[in-house]
C-alpha positions as CSV (number, residue, x, y, z in Angstrom):
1,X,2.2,0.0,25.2
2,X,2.7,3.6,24.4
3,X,2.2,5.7,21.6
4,X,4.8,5.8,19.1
5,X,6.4,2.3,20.3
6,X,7.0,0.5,17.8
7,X,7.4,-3.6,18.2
8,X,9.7,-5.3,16.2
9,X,9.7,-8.6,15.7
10,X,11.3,-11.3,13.0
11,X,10.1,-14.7,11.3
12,X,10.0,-15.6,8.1
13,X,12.4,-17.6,5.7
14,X,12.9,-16.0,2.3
15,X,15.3,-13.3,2.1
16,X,14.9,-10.0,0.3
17,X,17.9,-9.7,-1.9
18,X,19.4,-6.5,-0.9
19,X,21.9,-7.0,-4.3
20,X,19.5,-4.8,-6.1
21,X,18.7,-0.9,-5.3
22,X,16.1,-0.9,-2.4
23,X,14.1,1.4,-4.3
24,X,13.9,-1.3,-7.0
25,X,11.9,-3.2,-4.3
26,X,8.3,-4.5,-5.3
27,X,5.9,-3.4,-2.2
28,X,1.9,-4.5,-1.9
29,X,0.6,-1.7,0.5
30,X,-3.2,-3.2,2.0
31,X,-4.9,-0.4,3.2
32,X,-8.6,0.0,3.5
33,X,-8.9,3.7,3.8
34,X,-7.8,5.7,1.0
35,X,-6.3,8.7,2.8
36,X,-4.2,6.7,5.1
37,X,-3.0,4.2,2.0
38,X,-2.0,7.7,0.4
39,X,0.2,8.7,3.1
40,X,2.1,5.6,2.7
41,X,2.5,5.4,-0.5
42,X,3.8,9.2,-0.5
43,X,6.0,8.6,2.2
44,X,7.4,5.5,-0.3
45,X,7.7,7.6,-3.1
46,X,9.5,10.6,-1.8
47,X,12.1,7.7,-0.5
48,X,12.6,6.4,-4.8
49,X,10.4,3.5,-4.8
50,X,8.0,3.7,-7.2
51,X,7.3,0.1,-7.6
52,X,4.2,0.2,-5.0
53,X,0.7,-1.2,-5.4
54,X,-2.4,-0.4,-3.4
55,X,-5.2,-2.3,-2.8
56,X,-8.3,-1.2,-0.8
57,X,-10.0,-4.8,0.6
58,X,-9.0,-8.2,1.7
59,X,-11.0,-10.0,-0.6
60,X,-9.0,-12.2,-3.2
61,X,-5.2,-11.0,-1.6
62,X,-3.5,-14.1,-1.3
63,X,-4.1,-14.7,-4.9
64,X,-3.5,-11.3,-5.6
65,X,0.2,-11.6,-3.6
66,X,1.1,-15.1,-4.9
67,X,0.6,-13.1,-9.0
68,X,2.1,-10.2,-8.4
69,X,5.1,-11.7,-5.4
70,X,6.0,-8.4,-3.7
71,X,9.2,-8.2,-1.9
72,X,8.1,-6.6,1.1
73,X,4.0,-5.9,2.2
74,X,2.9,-3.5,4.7
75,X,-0.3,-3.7,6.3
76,X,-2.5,-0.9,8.1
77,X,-5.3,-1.1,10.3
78,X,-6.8,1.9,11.2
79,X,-9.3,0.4,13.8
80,X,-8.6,-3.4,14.2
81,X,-10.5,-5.6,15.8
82,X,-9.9,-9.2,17.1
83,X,-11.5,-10.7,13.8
84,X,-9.8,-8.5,11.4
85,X,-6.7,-8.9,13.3
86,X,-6.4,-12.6,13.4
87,X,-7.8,-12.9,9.3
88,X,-4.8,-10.6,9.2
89,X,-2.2,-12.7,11.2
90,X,-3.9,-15.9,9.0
91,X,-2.5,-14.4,6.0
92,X,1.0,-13.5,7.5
93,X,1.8,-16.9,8.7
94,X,1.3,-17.8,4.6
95,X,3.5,-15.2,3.6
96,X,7.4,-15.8,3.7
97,X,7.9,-11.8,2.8
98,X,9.0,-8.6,5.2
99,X,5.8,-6.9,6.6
100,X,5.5,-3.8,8.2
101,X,2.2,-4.0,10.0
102,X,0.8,-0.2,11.3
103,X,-2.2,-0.3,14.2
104,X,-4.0,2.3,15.8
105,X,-3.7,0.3,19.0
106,X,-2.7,-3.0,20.5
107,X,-2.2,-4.8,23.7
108,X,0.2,-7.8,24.6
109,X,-1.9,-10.2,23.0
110,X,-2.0,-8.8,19.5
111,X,1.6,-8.5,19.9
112,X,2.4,-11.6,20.4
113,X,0.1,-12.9,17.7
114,X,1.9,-10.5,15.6
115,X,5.4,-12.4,16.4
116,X,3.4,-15.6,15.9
117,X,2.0,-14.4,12.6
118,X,5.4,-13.4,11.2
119,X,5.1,-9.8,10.9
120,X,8.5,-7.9,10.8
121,X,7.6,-4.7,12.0
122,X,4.7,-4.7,14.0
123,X,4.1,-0.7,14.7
124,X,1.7,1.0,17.4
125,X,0.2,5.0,16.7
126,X,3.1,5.3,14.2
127,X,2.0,6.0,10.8
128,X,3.6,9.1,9.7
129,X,5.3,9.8,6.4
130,X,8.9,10.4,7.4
131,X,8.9,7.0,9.3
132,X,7.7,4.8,6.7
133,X,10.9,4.1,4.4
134,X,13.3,3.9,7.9
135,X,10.9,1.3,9.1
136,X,10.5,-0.7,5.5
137,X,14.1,-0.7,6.1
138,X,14.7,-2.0,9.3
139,X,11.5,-4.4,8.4
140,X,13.8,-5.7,5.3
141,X,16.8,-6.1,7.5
142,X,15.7,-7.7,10.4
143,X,13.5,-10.3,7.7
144,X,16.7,-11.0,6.2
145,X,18.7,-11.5,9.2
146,X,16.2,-14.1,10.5
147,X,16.2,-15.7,7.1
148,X,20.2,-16.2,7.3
149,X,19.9,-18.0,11.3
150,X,17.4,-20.3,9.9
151,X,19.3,-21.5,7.2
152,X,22.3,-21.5,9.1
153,X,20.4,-23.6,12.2
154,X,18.8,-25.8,9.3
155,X,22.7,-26.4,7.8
156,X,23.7,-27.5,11.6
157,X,21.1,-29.7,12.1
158,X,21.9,-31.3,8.9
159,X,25.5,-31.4,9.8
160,X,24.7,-32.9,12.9
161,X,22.2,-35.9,11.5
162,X,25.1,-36.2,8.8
163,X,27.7,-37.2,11.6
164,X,25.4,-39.2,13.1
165,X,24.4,-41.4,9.9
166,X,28.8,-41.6,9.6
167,X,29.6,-42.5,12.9
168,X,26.6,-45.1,12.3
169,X,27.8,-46.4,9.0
170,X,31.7,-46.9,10.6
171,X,30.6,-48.7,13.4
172,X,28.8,-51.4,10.8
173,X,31.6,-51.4,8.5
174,X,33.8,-51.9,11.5
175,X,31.8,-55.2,12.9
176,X,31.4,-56.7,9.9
177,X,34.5,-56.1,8.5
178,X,36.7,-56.0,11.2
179,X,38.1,-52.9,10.2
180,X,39.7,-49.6,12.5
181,X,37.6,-46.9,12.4
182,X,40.0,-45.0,10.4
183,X,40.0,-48.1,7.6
184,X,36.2,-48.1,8.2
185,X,36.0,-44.2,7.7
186,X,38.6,-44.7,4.5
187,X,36.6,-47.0,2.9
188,X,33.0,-44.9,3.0
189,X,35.6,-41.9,1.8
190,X,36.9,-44.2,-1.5
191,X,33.4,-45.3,-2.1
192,X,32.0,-41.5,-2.1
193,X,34.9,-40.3,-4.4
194,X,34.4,-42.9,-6.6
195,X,30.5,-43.3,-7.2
196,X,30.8,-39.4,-7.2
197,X,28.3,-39.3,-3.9
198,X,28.0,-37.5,-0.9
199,X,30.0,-39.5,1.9
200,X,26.7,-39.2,4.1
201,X,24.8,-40.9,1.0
202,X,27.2,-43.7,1.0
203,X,26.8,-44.0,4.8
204,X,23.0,-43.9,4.7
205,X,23.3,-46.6,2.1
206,X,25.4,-48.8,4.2
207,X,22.9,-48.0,7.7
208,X,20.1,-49.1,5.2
209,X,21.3,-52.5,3.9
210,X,22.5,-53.3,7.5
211,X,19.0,-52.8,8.5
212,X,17.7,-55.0,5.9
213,X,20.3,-57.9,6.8
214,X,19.2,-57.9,9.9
């Protein structure tokens, strides 16, 4: 990979809000060395967020995120090695956040690892002042987006397994009752509307006492 690349990458599942100012935006910077941490959090600062924490060592972070619940965490490594990059990637698969994640140097593996991990913004020989707040944004965004699919592929599949528990439920009614499947459908409708249920609760209910009758 070349210099100045940055890698991009989504996972994660709880959004940022973006209703509030970005600059209202709680951020945990995790830097080890103190000139490089400053240049971050100057570059934050001359963009209007103030809100920003630095902490020097790894030691006691995940209690220190799960207090203090940043919205977004960015993560620079001036010289990473394979350990400190996988104690790294441990603590990003944890972390439902954005994070912006600046190396020194990488290779396909790391990379990948990185997407793995969850990282947002996974960024190569790239930490430079002006490009911290355009890449906290695009880390936010791209966080956020990813957040929406996932609820939207989570509502599908509970769509879908919502049909199926109907269709299931009709085709009872229908056998034992000898009913249409309109009449069958009609009926789990009534039943729904008046116990003040979801219709794929009254199906389930209906699949489950089948299964016990049987």
């Amino acid at each position: 990979m070349s210099a100045n690349h940055a890698a991009l990458v989504v996972r994660g599942s709880r959004g940022v809000s973006m209703s509030k100012p970005s600059t209202d935006l709680t951020i945990l910077v995790i830097d080890e060395n103190a000139i490089r941490a400053s240049i971050i959090e100057e570059g934050l600062n001359e963009a209007g967020h103030l809100n920003v924490r630095v902490i020097h060592e790894m030691q006691g972070v995940a209690r220190l995120i799960e207090t203090m619940d940043p919205d977004v965490i960015i993560i620079d490594i001036e010289n990473p090695n394979r350990d400190m990059m996988e104690h790294m990637f441990q603590l990003t698969r944890m972390i439902s956040r954005p994070i912006a994640m600046f190396v020194d140097r990488s290779d396909t593996a790391a990379i990948e690892a990185a997407v793995d991990a969850g990282v947002s913004a996974y960024v190569v020989d790239g930490l430079k002042k002006e490009r911290i707040k355009p890449i906290l944004d695009m880390a936010v965004s791209r966080f956020n987006a990813f957040s929406r699919l996932q609820r939207e592929l989570v509502e599908a599949r509970n769509a879908l397994e919502e049909r199926k528990v109907i269709e299931r439920a009709k085709g009872i009614l229908m056998k034992m009752r000898g009913l249409s499947e309109e009449q069958a459908f009609a009926l789990l409708r009534q039943t729904a509307m008046n116990e003040k249920k979801k219709l794929a609760d009254i199906a389930q209910s209906v699949v489950t006492a089948a299964g016990l009758l049987l």
